[in-house]
C-alpha positions as CSV (number, residue, x, y, z in Angstrom):
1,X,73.0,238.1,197.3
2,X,73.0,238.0,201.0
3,X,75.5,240.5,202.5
4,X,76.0,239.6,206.6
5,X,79.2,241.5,208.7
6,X,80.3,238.8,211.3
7,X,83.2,238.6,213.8
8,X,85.1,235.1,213.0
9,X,85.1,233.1,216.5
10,X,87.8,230.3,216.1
11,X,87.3,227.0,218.0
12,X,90.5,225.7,220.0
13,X,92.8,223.3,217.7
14,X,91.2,220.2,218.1
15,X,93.1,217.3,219.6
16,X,93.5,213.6,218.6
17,X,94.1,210.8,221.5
18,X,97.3,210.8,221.3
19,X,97.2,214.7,222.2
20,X,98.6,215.5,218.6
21,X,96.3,218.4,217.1
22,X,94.2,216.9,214.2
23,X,94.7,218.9,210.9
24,X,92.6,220.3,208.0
25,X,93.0,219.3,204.9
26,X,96.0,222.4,204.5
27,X,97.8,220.2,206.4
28,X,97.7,223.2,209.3
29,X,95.9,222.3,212.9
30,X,92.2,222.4,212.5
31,X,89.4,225.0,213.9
32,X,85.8,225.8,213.1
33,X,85.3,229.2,212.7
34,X,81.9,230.3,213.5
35,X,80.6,233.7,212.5
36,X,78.7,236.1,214.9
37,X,77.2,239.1,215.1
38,X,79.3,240.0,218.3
39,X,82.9,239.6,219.5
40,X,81.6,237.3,222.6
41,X,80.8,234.5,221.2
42,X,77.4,234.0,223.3
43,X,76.2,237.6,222.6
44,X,74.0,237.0,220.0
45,X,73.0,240.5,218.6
46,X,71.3,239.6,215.8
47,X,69.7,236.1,214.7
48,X,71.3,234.6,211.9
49,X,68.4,232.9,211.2
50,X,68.4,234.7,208.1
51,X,72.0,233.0,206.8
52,X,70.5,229.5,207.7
53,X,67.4,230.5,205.5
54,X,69.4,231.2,203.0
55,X,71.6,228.2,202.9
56,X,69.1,225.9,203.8
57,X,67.2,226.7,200.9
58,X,69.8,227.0,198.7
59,X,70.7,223.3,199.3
60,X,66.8,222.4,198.9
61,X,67.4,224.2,195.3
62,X,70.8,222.1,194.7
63,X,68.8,218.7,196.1
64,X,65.6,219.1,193.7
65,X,68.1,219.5,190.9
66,X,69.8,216.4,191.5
67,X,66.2,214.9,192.1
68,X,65.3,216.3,188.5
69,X,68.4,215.8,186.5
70,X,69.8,212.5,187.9
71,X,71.9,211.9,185.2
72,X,73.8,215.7,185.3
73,X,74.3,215.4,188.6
74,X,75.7,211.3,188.1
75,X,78.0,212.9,185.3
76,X,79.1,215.9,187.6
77,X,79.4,213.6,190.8
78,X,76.9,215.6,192.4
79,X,75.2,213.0,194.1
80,X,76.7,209.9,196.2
81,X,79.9,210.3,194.4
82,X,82.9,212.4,196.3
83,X,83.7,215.5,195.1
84,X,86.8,216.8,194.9
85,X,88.2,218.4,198.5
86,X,87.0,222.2,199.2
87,X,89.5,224.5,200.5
88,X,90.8,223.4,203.9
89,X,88.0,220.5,204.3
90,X,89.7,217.5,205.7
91,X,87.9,215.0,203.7
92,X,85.8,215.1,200.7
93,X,82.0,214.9,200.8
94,X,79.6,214.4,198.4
95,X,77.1,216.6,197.5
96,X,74.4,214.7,199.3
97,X,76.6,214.8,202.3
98,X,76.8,218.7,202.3
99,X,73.3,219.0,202.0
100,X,72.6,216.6,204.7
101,X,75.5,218.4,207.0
102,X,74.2,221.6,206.4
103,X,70.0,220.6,207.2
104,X,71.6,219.3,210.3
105,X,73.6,222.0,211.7
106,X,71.2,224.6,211.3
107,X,68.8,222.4,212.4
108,X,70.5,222.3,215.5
109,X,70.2,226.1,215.6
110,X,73.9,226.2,214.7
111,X,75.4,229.7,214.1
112,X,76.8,229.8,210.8
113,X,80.8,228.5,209.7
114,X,83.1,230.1,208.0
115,X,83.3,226.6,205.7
116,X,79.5,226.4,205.3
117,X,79.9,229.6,203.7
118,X,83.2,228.6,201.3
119,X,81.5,225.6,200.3
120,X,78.3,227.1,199.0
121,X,80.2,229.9,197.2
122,X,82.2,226.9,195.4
123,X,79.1,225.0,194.9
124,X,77.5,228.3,193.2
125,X,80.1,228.7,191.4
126,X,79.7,225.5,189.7
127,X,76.3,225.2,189.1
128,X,76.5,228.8,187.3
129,X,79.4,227.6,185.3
130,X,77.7,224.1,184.0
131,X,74.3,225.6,183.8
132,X,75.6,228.5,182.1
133,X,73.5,231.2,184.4
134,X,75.4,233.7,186.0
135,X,72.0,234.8,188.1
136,X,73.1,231.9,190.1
137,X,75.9,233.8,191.6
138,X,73.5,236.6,192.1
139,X,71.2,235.3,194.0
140,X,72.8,233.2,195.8
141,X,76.0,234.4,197.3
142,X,77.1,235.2,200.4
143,X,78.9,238.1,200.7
144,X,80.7,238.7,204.5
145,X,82.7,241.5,205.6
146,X,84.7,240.6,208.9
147,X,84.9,243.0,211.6
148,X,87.9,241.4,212.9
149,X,90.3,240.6,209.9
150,X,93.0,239.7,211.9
151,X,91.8,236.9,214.0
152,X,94.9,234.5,213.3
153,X,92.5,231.3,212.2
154,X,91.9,233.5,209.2
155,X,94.8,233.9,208.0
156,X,95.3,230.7,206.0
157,X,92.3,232.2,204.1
158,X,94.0,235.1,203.3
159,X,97.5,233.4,202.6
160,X,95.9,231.2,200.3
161,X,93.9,234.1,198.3
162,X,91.1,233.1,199.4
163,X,90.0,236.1,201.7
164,X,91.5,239.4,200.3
165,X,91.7,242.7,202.1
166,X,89.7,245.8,199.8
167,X,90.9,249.2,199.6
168,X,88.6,250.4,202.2
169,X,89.8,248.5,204.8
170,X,87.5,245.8,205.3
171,X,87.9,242.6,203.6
172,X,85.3,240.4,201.6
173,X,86.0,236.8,199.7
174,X,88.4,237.0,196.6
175,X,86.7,234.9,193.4
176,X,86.5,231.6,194.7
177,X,85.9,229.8,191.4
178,X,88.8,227.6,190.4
179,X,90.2,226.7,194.0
């Protein structure tokens, strides 16, 4: 499991042509949250290189499966198909999209989004479910610890149950399984 501590930077609402702010699939204005090491978004403390590693392989992983076991991933829509939506996404993707997306953006030396992040622990989640391995999870988690909690594009995460405060004050991702 990969454990990272990250300040949530919120994009502006984005805004349609007709100046009306495009919304997420909550129905509430959209934003990307990007996570950084440092409250300014261009003070990059530390390189995240090590959270694109990690996601970046984890999607090679998910991609040789589907390579392997056509028919599972067929049966489980894992491959051209659309799964169903994730969280807050606007649309829904299938899972050769979200591999493709996320080989791009870090790619692009992209630092690492808050829906990157809820989509892989979903996708875990569902491969250790249907392939019965809970190691799955283990390895290949993300756990994050905000150091601002209260940055307002958060709190539809929280609302929803998604992100839950602990005891000690910080706040790490509630089970995501079953969104």
């Amino acid at each position: 499991m990969l454990k990272i501590k990250a300040y949530a930077n919120a994009q502006p609402i984005k805004y349609n042509s007709k100046n009306k702010a495009t919304l997420d699939g909550w129905g509430l204005p959209r934003q990307t949250i990007y996570l950084n090491e440092s409250r300014r978004r261009y003070d990059k403390l530390v390189d995240y290189s090590n959270v694109a590693k990690h996601q970046t392989d984890f999607m090679d992983m998910v991609e040789g499966i589907i390579i392997k076991y056509p028919s599972w991933a067929d049966t489980n829509n894992w491959g051209y198909a659309k799964m169903p939506k994730m969280y807050n996404d606007p649309v829904q993707y299938s899972m050769n999209d979200l591999i493709k997306e996320t080989k791009d953006h870090y790619k692009d030396a992209h630092d690492p989004t808050l829906s990157m992040l809820l989509r892989q622990k979903h996708l875990i989640r569902k491969l250790s479910q249907d392939l019965a391995d809970p190691s799955i999870v283990d390895y290949w988690d993300i756990d994050i610890s905000f150091k601002n909690p209260h940055e307002p594009a958060l709190k539809k995460f929280y609302d929803r149950g998604i992100l839950k405060t602990i005891s000690k004050g910080g706040n790490s991702f509630n089970d995501l399984f079953g969104e």
